[in-house]
C-alpha positions as CSV (number, residue, x, y, z in Angstrom):
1,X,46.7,68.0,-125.6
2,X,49.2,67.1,-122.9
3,X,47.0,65.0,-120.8
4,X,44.3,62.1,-120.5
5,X,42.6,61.2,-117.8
6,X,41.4,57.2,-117.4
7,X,38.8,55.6,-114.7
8,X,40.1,52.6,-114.0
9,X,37.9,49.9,-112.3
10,X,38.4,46.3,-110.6
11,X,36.2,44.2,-112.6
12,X,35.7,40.6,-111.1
13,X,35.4,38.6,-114.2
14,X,38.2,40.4,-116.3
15,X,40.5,42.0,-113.5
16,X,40.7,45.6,-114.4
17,X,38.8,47.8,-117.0
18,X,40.0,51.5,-117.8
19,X,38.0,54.4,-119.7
20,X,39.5,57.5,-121.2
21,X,37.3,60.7,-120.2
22,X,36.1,62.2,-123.2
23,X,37.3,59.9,-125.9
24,X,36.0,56.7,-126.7
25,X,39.3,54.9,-125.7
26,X,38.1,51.3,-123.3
27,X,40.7,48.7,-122.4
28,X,41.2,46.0,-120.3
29,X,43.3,43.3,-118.9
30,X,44.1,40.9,-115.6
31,X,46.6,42.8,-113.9
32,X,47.6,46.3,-114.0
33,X,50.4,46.4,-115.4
34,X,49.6,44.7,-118.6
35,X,46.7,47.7,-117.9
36,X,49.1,50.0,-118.6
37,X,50.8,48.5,-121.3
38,X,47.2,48.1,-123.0
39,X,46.4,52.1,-122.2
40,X,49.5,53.2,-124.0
41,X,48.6,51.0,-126.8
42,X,45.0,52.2,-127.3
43,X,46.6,55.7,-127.0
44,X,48.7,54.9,-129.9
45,X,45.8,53.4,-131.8
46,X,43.7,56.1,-131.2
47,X,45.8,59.5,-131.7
48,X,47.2,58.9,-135.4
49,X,49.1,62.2,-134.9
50,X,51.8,62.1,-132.5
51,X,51.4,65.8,-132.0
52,X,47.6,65.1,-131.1
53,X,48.5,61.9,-128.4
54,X,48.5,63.0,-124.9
55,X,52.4,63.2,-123.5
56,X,50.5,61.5,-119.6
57,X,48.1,59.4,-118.6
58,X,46.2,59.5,-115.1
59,X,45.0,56.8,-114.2
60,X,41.9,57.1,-111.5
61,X,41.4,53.7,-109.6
62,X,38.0,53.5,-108.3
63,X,37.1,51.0,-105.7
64,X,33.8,50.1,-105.3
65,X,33.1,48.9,-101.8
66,X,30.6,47.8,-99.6
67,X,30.0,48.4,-96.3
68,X,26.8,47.4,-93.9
69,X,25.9,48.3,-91.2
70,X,23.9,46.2,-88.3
């Protein structure tokens, strides 16, 4: 596997939570970079192989937003 795809969401009480598709991999953190520092780690954690652990990660940020209309 080359590749690893999280969804990475804006949480309000924790700042930001990310979610590998297909694994059980879940982080989080307050800011996104120490989000991305966290994702590598749980990568490491969770691939005991280095041959097995995904060589990139995409990160998809979804924004959930809320819009009315009057």
């Amino acid at each position: 596997m080359k590749e690893i795809f999280f969804i990475v969401e804006e949480d309000q009480e924790s700042g930001f939570t990310a979610k590998a598709l297909g694994f059980s991999i879940f982080t989080e953190a307050e800011t996104m970079d120490q989000l991305k520092i966290n994702i590598k780690e749980a990568l490491e954690c969770h691939f005991d192989d280095p041959k097995e652990k995904p060589q990139i990660a995409h990160l998809h940020y979804v924004k959930d937003e809320i819009l009315t209309i009057a």
